[in-house]
C-alpha positions as CSV (number, residue, x, y, z in Angstrom):
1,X,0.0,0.0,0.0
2,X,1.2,3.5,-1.3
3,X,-0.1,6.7,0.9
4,X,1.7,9.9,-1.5
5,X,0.6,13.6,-0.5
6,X,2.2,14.9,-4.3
7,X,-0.9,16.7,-5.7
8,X,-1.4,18.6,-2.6
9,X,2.2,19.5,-2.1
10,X,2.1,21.1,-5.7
11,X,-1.4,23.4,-4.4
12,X,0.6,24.3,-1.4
13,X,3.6,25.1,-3.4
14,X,1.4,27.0,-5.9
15,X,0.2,28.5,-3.1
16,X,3.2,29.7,-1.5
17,X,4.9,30.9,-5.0
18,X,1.7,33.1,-6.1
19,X,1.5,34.8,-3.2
20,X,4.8,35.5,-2.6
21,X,5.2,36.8,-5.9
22,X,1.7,39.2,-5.3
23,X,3.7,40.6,-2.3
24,X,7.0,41.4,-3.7
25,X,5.2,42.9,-6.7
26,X,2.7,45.1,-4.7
27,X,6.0,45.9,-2.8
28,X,7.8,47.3,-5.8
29,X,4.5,49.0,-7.1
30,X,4.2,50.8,-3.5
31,X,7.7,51.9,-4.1
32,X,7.4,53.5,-7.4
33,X,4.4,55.1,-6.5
34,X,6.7,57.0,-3.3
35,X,4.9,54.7,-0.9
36,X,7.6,53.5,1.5
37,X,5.7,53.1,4.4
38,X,3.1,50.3,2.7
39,X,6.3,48.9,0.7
40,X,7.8,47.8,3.8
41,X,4.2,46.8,5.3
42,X,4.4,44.3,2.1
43,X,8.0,43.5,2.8
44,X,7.1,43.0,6.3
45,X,3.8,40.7,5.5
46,X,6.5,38.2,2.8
47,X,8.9,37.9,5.6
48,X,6.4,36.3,7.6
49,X,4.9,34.3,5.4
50,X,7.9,32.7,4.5
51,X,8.8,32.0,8.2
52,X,5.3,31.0,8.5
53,X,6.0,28.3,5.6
54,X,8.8,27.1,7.4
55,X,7.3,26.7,11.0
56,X,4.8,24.3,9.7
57,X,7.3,22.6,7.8
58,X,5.0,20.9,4.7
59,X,6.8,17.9,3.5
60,X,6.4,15.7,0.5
61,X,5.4,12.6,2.1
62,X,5.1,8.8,0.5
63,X,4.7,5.8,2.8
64,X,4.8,2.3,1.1
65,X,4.2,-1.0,2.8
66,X,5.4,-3.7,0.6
67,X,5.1,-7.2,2.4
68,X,8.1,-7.3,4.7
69,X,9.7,-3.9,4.1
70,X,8.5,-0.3,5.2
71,X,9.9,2.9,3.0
72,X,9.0,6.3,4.1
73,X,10.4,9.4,1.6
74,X,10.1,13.2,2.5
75,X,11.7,16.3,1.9
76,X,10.3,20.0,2.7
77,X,7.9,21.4,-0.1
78,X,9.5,25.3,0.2
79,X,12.7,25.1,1.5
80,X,15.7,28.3,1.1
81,X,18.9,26.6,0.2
82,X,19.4,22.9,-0.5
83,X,16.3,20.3,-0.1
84,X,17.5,17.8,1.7
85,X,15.9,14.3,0.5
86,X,15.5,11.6,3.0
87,X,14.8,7.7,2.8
88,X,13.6,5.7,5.9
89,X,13.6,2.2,5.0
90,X,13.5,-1.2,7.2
91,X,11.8,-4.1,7.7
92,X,8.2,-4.3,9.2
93,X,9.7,-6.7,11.9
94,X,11.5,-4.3,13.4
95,X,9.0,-1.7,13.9
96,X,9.2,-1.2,17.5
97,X,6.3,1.6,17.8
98,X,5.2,4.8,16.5
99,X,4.4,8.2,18.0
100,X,1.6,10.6,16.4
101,X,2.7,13.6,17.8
102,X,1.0,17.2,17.6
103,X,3.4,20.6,17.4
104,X,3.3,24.3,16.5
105,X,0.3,24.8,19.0
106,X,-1.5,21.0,18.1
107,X,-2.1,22.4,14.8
108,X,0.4,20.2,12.9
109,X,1.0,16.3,13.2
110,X,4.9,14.7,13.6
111,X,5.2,11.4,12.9
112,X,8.3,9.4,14.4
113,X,8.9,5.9,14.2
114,X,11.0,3.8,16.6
115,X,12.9,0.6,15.5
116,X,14.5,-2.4,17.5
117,X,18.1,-2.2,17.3
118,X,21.0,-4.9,18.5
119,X,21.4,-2.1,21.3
120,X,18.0,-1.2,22.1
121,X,15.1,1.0,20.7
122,X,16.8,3.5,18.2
123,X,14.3,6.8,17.3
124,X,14.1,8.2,13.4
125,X,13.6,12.0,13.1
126,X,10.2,13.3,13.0
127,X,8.5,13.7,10.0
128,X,5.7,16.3,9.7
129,X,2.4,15.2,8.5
130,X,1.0,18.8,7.9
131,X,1.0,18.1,4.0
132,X,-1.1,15.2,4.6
133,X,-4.7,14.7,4.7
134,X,-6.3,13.8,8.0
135,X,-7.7,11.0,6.0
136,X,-4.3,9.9,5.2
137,X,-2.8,10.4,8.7
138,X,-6.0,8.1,10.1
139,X,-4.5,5.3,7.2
140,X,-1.1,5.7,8.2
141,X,-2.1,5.0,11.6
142,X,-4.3,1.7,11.1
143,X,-1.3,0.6,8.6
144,X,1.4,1.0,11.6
145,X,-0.7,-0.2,14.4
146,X,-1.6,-3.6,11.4
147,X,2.1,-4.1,11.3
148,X,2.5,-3.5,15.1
149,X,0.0,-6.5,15.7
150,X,1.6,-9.1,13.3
């Protein structure tokens, strides 16, 4: 089973792009019409945005569950600099547990799974599920907690 989030990432990353755009523009229009004051009201407004973007940290997300093995991809959707790409993969056996976590004021799922190691219980980075559907994230739970039964 495949859970993928790509068709909303690209209407969040729309999202993000048009708007930013819409502010620098109506920034530069403010100051060629001699409008300082609402320029940097606009340049103000597209510096939080961006930080905005990047406290909720949307990530492409794409969980699949073939048979024995468990692969989770996931970058950030906007990101300033270099995306860093990342591959969780392991077998299903090992899945130790999972934690559905809420952040940024409960307004943003992390997911983090645990594995059994030789030396114990080791912890993979969180991975934000704001990106993902709440239909999804209900999925991604009842496939964790199937594997977490066998």
């Amino acid at each position: 089973m495949i859970i993928d989030n790509t068709s909303r990432i690209k209407l969040i990353k729309r999202l993000f792009y048009l708007l930013s755009v819409m502010l620098v523009i109506s920034a530069i229009l403010l100051l060629y019409l001699d409008q300082i004051g609402r320029a940097l009201i606009a340049g103000g407004i597209l510096i939080i945005w961006f930080l905005v973007f990047q406290a909720i940290d949307f990530q492409y997300f794409h969980l699949g569950i073939e048979s024995d093995k468990l692969t989770v991809r996931f970058y950030p959707a906007v990101k300033f600099g270099r995306k860093e790409y990342q591959t969780i993969e392991f077998a299903t056996k090992i899945l130790h547990d999972f934690v559905l976590e809420k952040s940024l004021f409960g307004l943003v799922n992390d997911l983090t799974l645990l594995v059994k190691t030789k030396r114990g219980v080791a912890e993979y980075p969180s991975i934000s599920l704001a990106a993902v559907s709440k239909e999804d994230q209900d999925k991604i739970e009842k496939m964790l907690r199937q594997i977490l039964q066998r």
